[in-house]
C-alpha positions, 0 to 999 in steps of 0.5 A: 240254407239249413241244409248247407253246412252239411252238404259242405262236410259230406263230401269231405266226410265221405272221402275218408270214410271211403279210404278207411275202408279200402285200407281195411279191405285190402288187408282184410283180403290179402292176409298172405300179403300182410305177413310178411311184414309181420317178422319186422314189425315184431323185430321192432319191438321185441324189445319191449313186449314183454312189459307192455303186454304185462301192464296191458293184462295186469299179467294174466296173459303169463299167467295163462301161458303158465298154467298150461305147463302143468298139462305137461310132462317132462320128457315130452318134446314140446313145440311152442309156436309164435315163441315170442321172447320165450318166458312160457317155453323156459319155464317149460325147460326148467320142469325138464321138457324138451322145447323147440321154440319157432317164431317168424320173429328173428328178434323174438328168437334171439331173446329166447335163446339167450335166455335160454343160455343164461340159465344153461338151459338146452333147447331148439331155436327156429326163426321160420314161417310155421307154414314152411316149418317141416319137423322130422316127426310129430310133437307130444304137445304143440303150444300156440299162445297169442298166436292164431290171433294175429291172423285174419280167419282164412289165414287162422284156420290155415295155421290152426289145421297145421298146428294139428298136423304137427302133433301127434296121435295121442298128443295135445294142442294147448291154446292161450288167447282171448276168450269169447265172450260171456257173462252179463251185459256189463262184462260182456260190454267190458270185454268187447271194449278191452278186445276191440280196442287192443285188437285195432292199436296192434292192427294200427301198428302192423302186428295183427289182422282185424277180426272178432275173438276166435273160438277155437274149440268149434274147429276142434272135432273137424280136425280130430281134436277133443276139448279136455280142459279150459280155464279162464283168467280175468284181466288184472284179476277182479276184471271180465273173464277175457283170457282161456286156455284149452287143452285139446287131445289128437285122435289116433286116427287123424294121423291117417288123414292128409293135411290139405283134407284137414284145411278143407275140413276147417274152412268148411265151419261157417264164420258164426253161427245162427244166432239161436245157436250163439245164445244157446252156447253164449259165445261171440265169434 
């Protein structure tokens, strides 16, 4: 008899648990499949997400997309990647960089180019798929912020090795995004819970894949890329150190390397680390 009313739940239990994960494994495996309902998804909201990114960082996620203009010198043709509405790249333009703008997002790269136009601002405007995007030549600088984090990690270090690509010898790759984790129990819990729970409302809406935080520098030395700066943001400023931003500089002689041997190269890295290594540089992939 005790055992009844169990018996009873587990069937019923058991059935959703079972559709949570197939729908969980059937995007997880097919990350092509899933992007193309990206540029939709981000149509739709266009609209409203520069707001409710503000109120859902307390503004540190401008402020880290801000920072990185000062690694920037005018005159220099900058790509800024997953453009989204733009406020990062015009601030760009009004220091006198040259911007190029691209994002999967038409919505998205209509907001930057009428904002663009409001202030009377000159600059590029691309609505494509970055894998398909073909410039005539390299970059002095490519800007991915929040970006790479949209895609499930086969698809990630895809993109990551052809942001490389796009730069030039000599250039740089500046990064904003989530940081990993770091710190004491308490804001190391504090971050987990921030992330993982963002991480699955943009999952639920169709805007990102599931994953853990990405640390991306670890990819930086398979692609001919050193770290030369980071900074970190705290969410709503007294909070855990949840965003960075890298600066990474291109060596000269990547550019005598295919694209497709820099894809192998960053899809040989292993997914984590052992976990000696994890405590020795405290961070969480």
């Amino acid at each position: 008899m005790d055992g009844l009313p169990i018996a009873c739940c587990m069937p019923r239990w058991s059935k959703s648990l079972e559709k949570v994960l197939a729908m969980i494994a059937r995007v997880q495996k097919a990350p092509n499949a899933r992007i193309k309902k990206l540029s939709s998804n981000y149509d739709r909201i266009s609209s409203n997400y520069d707001w409710q990114t503000h109120v859902a960082t307390g503004g540190q996620n401008l402020a880290a997309r801000l920072s990185q203009i000062d690694d920037l010198v005018p005159g220099e043709r900058v790509l800024y990647v997953g453009v989204g509405s733009g406020e990062d790249a015009i601030e760009a333009a009004r220091r006198g960089l040259r911007v190029t703008c691209l994002d999967l997002s038409e919505g998205m790269v209509q907001i930057a180019r009428e904002r663009f136009a409001a202030e009377g601002l000159p600059g590029e405007f691309v609505a494509a798929d970055l894998m398909q995007y073909a410039p005539e030549q390299p970059f002095d600088a490519v800007v991915a912020n929040f970006f790479l984090n949209v895609f499930s990690r086969p698809l990630m270090e895809s993109m990551l090795a052809r942001l490389a690509g796009l730069v030039r010898p000599g250039g740089k790759l500046l990064i904003a995004d989530f940081a990993p984790v770091r710190g004491s129990v308490v804001p190391r819990v504090m971050h987990r819970v921030y992330y993982g729970a963002g991480n699955f409302l943009y999952w639920m809406k169709g805007l990102c894949a599931l994953h853990r935080i990405y640390a991306y520098a670890d990819y930086y030395p398979q692609l001919g890329l050193r770290l030369g700066k980071t900074r970190h943001f705290r969410i709503f400023r007294k909070g855990p150190w949840i965003f960075q931003t890298t600066v990474a500089l291109k060596e000269v002689e990547i550019s005598t390397r295919h694209p497709a041997e820099l894809t192998d190269r960053v899809s040989s890295i292993p997914e984590c680390p052992p976990a000696s290594a994890r405590r020795a540089c405290d961070r969480c992939c």
